[in-house]
DOFI-302286 format. One record per residue (C-alpha): residue in one letter; z, y, x. Coordinates in steps of 0.02 Angstrom, whole numbers, m for minus. Layout:
! residues N
PT   res        Z        Y        X
PT     a        Z        Y        X
...
***
This chain:
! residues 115
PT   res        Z        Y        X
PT     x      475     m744     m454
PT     x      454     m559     m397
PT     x      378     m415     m475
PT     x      313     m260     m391
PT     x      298      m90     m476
PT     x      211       59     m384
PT     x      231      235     m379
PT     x      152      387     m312
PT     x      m22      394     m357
PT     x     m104      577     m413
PT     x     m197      698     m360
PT     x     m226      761     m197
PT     x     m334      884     m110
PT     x     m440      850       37
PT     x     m327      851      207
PT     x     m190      829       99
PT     x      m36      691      109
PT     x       33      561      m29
PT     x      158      447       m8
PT     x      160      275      m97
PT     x      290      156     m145
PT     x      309      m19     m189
PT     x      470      m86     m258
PT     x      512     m287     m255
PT     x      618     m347     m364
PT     x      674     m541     m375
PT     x      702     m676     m240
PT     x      635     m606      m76
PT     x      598     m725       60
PT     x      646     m706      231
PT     x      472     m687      310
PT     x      341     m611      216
PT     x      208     m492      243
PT     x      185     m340      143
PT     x       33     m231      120
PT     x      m83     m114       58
PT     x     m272     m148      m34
PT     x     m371      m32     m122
PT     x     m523      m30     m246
PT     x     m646       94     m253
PT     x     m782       86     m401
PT     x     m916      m13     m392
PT     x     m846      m87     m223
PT     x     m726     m251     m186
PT     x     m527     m242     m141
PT     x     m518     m208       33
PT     x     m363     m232      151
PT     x     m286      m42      203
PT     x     m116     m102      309
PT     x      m10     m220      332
PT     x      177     m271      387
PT     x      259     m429      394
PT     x      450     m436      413
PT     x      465     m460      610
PT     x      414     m276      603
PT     x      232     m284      649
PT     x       90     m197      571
PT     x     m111     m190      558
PT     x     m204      m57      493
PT     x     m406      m28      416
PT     x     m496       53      583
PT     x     m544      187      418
PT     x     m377      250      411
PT     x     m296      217      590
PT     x     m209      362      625
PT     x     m194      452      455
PT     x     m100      325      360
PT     x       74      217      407
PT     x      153       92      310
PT     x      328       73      331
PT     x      490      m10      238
PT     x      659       22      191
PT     x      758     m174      198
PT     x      901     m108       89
PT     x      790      m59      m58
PT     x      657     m214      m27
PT     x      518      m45      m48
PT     x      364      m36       66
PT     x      297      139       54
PT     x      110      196      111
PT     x      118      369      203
PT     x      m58      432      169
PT     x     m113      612      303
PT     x     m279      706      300
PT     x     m339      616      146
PT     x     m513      625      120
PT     x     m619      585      m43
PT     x     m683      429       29
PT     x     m489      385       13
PT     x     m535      388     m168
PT     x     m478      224     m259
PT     x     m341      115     m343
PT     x     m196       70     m225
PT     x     m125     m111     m246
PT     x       36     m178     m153
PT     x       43     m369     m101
PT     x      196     m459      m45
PT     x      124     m631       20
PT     x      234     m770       47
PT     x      206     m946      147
PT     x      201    m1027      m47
PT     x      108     m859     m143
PT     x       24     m701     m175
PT     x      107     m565     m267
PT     x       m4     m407     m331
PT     x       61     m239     m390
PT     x       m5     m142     m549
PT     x     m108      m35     m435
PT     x     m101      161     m423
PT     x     m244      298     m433
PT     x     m238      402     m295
PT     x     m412      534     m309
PT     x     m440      664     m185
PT     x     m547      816     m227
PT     x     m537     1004     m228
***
């Protein structure tokens, strides 16, 4: 089984930057795709970026070009670099590792933006 705990959530001011992390701990497949949902109130979990272990990624046309999800192989950690954050940005964070046999979900992280 795997388990993934996030980090990084706060507080941020409009325009600002947060960086999030998701660590993966357990039996990690070869190919796998990792990503990024979040939640606002009131609304359903929606897909923010993806990357699957060849390397490639996909990205929510809302935050194309403010936000890049990357991963370092040696610590199994996908991280979410989040620029220019704006309150619609406003919502719980979730990381997914998805495997050909299941779905994993993170705790999920508050990230709020406001002055």
């Amino acid at each position: 089984q795997v388990q993934l705990v996030e980090s990084g959530g706060g507080l941020v001011q409009p325009g600002g930057s947060l960086r999030l992390s998701c660590a993966a701990s357990g039996s990690i497949f070869s190919i796998y795709v990792m990503g990024w949902y979040r939640q606002a109130p009131g609304k359903q979990r929606e897909l923010v970026a993806t990357r699957t272990s060849d390397g490639s990624t996909n990205y929510a046309d809302s935050v194309k070009g403010r936000f890049t999800i990357s991963r370092d192989n040696a610590k199994n950690t996908v991280y979410l670099q989040m620029n220019f954050l704006k309150p619609e940005d406003t919502a719980v964070y979730y990381c997914k590792y998805a495997t050909m046999r299941h779905d994993y979900w993170g705790q999920g992280t508050q990230v709020t933006v406001s002055s």
